[in-house]
C-alpha positions, -999 to 999 in steps of 0.1 A, spaced: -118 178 -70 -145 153 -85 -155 148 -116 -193 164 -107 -200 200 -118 -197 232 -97 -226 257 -99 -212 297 -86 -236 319 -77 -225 354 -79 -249 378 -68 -236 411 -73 -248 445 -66 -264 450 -105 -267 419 -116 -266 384 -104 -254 357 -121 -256 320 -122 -228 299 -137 -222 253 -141 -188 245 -147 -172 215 -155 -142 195 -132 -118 208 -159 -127 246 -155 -149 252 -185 -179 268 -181 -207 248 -200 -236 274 -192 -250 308 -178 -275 331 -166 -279 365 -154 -304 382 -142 -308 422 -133 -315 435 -97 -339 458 -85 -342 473 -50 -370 466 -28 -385 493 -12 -398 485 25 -411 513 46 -398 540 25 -366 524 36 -345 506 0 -332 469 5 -317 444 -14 -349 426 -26 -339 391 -16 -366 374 -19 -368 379 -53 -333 370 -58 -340 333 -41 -372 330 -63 -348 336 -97 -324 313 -82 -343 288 -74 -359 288 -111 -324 292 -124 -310 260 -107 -338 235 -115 -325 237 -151 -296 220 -142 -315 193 -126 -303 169 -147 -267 177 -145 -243 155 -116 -238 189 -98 -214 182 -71 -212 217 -51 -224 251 -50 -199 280 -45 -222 312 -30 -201 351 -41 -215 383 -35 -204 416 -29 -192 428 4 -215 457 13 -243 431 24 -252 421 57 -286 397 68 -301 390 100 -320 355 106 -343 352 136 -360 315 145 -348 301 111 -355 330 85 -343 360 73 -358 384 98 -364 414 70 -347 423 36 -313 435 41 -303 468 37 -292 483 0 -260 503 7 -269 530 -16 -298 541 7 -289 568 29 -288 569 66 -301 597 91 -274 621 98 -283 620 132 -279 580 133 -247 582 115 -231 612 131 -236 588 164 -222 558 141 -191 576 133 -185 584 168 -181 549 176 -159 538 145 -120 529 152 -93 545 132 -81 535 100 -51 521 109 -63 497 132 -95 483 105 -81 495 71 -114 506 64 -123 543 55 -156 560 64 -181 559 35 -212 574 26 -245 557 32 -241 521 44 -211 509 26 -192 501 56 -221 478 66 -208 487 107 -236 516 96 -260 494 86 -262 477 119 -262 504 137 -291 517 124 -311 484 125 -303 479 163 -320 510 163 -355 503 138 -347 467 153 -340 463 183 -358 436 196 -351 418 164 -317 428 165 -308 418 200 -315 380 189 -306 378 159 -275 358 142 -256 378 115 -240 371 84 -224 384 52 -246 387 21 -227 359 2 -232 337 33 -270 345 35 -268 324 3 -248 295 16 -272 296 48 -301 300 22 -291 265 6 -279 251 34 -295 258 63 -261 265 83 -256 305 90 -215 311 88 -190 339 87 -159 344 63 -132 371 64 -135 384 27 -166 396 34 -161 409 70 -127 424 60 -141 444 30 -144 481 44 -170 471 71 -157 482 96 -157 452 118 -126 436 112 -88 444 121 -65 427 93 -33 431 116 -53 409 144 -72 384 121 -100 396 147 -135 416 150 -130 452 153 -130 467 189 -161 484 181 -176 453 167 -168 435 205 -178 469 223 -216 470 205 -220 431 206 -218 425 170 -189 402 174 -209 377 195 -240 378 173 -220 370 138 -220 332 130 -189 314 135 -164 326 106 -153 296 83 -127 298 53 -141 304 18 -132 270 7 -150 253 36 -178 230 30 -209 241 52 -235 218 47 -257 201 19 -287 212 5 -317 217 24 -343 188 12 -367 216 7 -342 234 -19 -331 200 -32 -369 190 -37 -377 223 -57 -350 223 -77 -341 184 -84 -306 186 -72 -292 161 -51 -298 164 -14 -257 154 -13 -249 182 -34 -221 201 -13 -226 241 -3 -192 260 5 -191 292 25 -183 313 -4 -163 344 -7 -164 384 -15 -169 388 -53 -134 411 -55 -116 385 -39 -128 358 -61 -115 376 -87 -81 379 -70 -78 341 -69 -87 341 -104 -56 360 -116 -32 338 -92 -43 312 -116 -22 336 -142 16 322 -138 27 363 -148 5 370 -116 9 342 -96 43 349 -72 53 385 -88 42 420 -77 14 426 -94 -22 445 -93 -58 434 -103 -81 456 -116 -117 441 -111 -141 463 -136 -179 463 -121 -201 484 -112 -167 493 -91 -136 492 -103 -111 479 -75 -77 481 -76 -56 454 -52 -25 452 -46 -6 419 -46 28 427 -31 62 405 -35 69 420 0 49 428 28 34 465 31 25 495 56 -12 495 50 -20 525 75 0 545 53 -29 541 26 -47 581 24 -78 571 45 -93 600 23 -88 592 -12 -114 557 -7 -83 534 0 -86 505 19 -75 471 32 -90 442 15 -84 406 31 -80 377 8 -89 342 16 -58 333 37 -65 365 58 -38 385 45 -39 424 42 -45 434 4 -37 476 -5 -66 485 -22 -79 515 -40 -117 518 -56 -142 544 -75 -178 536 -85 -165 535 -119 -189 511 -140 -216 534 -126 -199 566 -136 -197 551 -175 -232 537 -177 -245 570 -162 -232 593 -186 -239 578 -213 -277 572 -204 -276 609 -196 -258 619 -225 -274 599 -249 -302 576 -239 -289 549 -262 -278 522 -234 -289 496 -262 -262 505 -284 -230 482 -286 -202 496 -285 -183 497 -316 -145 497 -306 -127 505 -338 -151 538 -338 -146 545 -301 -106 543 -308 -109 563 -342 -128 591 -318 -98 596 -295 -72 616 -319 -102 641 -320 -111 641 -285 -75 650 -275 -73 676 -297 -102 695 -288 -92 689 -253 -122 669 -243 -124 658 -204 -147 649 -178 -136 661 -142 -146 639 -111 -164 629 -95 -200 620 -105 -208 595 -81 -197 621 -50 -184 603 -22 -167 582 -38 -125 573 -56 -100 592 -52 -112 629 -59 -145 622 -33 -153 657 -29 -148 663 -65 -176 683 -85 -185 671 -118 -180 687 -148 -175 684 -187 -149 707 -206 -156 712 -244 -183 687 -246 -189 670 -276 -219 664 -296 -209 628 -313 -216 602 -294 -186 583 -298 -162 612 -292 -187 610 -257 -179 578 -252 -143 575 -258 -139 610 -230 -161 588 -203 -134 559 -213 -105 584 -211 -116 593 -178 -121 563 -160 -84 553 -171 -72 587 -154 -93 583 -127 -78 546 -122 -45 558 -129 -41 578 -100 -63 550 -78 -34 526 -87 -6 553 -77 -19 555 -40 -13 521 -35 18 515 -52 8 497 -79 37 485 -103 53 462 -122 23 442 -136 -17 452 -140 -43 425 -149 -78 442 -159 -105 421 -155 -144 422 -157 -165 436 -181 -143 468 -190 -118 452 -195 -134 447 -233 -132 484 -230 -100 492 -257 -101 527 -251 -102 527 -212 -74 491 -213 -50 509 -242 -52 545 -224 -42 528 -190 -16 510 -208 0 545 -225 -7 561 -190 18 532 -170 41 526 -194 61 508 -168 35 483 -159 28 456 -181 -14 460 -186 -32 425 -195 -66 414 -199 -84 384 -191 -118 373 -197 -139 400 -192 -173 380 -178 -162 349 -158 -137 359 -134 -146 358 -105 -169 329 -108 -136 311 -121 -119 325 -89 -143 307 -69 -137 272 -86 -107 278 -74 -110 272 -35 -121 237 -50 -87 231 -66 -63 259 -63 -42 239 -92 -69 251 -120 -53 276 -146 -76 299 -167 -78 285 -204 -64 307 -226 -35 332 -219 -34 365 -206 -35 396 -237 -8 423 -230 -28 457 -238 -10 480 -266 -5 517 -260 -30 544 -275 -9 558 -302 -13 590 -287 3 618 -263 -21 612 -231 11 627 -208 0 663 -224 -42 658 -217 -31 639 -180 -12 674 -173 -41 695 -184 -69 672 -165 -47 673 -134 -41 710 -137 -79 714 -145 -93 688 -114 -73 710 -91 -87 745 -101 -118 725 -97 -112 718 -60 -96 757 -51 -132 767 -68 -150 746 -49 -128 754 -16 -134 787 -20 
């Protein structure tokens, strides 16, 4: 690695983020902006357009910095089509919801589980549905067009050169079989395969900058653009840097908008015995290697109750008070049943519901924390998840939802790490795999408190919720 300075992009789902990092691994600056949707046609899409506008304002600050490379992460549930040399429209956003017509002839089509590790989802999170249904609004477009992952888009963006890269196509899309390192047989069969650009590693330098993007921003024209990575993953290369992590079983806990749990394992695993049903899944990391995974939406479930419950989204947390709260919500037997994003984790089918809700804010906040740690809890049992937990992202600043995981696995060993810069560290790391994260990792203290009585009662409670509902 040179001495020049790496710029990540990581453009998430809800926010994207722009970070300059030194040769050493310390970041020296940041910015974030919040996304929007873009609305086309009555149809919602990622607005990227406006995302390259802010990004192209964001990097002419560091004009006068000896950047060396840009690293492109984004989440996995993106996929962009580029006709004659531009993006042909604004990809789909996978929280719009497809026809039931479209996707009961999209399901139809999909290969098992076992053979893709990749579970049928609502809407167009497995981005296979998204193509299907622009082939069909498309399909002149379509039938020309070269395809690519949403982190790619980026490195084609400030590049010019459209690739391909297994994180991204191995992240529940349906298209990719982890056991072959290969497209899916549906991908092949509908003539996606043939229309992706070629697939390059994550590490992989894929061009320079355009001149046009070097002249607007005052970069270098020689300033190097890699093919970038999934935003999960990046955070899985992140905690390798972790010498507890590194070569031991162990599990990462990325905290986002989603909280994903994947499994490193000391010894190989039988993936396609992961409950298809309970939103497990087969990640693929950056060598192409099958990763037991387990997710729930649940950074949106936490913001959304407390805008609901409160409407004061501008209020810090204040952690000592959120921690004091507990003692009080246990012993009123305060709980929050899944699932509020329907769909979605490990109780999809869930309804939501609140038992002895509390007035105080705080005790409010500390039950939404309690139940995102249950909720994770039993995420991290379907893969097998033991020994060691790493919690990253921005819950893991969370001290109820960290120290109730912690009492809940008291055979695991629960750390933190930097709860902000993860995955963008992650990515430095297909630079120079030899970085290590400054600082050390914090093992997370147990609540002092009996959560083995309120798990029995939640459990016992989420499944007279489901006979109710069955019934």
């Amino acid at each position: 690695m040179d001495s020049g300075a790496t710029i990540v992009i990581d453009l998430g789902k809800t926010l994207s983020k722009v970070s300059l990092w030194d040769a050493g691994g310390r970041m020296l600056d940041r910015h974030v902006r919040a996304n929007t949707p873009l609305e086309v046609g009555g149809i919602r899409r990622l607005d990227a357009p406006a995302i390259g506008a802010w990004l192209l304002d964001t990097l002419r600050r560091f004009s006068d910095v000896p950047v060396s490379r840009i690293v492109p992460v984004g989440h996995g549930a993106g996929v962009c089509a580029l006709v004659d040399g531009a993006l042909a429209f604004p990809p789909l956003d996978y929280e719009q919801p497809i026809p039931e017509a479209v996707m009961a002839g999209y399901r139809a089509q999909r290969d098992p589980f076992a053979q893709t590790g990749s579970p049928a989802l609502p809407d167009g999170l497995n981005f296979g549905s998204q193509l299907y249904w622009l082939d069909q609004l498309h399909p002149d477009v379509m039938a020309r067009a070269t395809l690519l992952p949403w982190a790619q888009y980026w490195a084609w963006f400030l590049s010019g050169t459209a690739t391909s890269e297994v994180t991204s196509l191995g992240c529940h899309s349906d298209l990719w079989c982890p056991q072959d390192a290969d497209f899916s047989g549906m991908a092949k069969r509908l003539g996606w395969a043939s229309r992706f650009a070629p697939i390059k590693r994550a590490g992989d330098v894929v061009g320079t900058l355009r001149p046009e993007i070097a002249a607007a921003t005052g970069l270098s024209p020689d300033v190097q653009v890699l093919a970038g990575l999934h935003d999960s993953n990046a955070a899985l290369l992140a905690a390798r840097g972790f010498a507890e992590i590194a070569d031991n079983e162990a599990t990462v806990l990325s905290t986002g908008t989603w909280f994903i749990g994947m499994r490193l394992p000391a010894n190989p695993v039988d993936t396609t015995a992961l409950p298809e049903a309970r939103d497990c899944l087969v990640n693929v990391d950056v060598h192409g290697r099958a990763v037991p995974s387990a997710r729930f939406m649940g950074g949106r479930e936490i913001e959304t109750l407390i805008e609901i419950d409160t409407r004061r989204v501008d209020i810090k947390p204040d952690q000592p008070a959120l921690l004091a709260a507990v003692p009080e919500v246990l012993r009123q037997g305060r709980m929050i049943l899944p699932t509020l994003m329907r769909g979605f984790g490990p109780y999809a089918q869930g309804r939501f519901g609140w038992i002895n809700r509390p007035e105080d804010w705080f005790e409010r906040r500390a039950a939404a924390c309690l139940y995102a740690a249950l909720v994770a809890d039993t995420a991290l049992d379907l893969i097998g998840a033991s020994d060691r937990l790493l919690v990253e992202g921005r819950f893991a600043e969370a001290e109820v939802f960290v120290r109730a995981l912690a009492s809940l696995r008291p055979d695991m060993a629960v750390y933190t790490a930097n709860a902000h810069n993860d995955v963008s560290f992650g990515a430095l790391r297909l630079i120079d795999p030899t970085l290590t994260p400054q600082g050390q990792l914090v093992r997370v203290e147990p609540l002092d408190a009996d959560l083995d009585t309120y798990r029995n009662r939640w459990q016992a409670e989420v499944a007279a919720s489901a006979e109710r509902t069955a019934a």
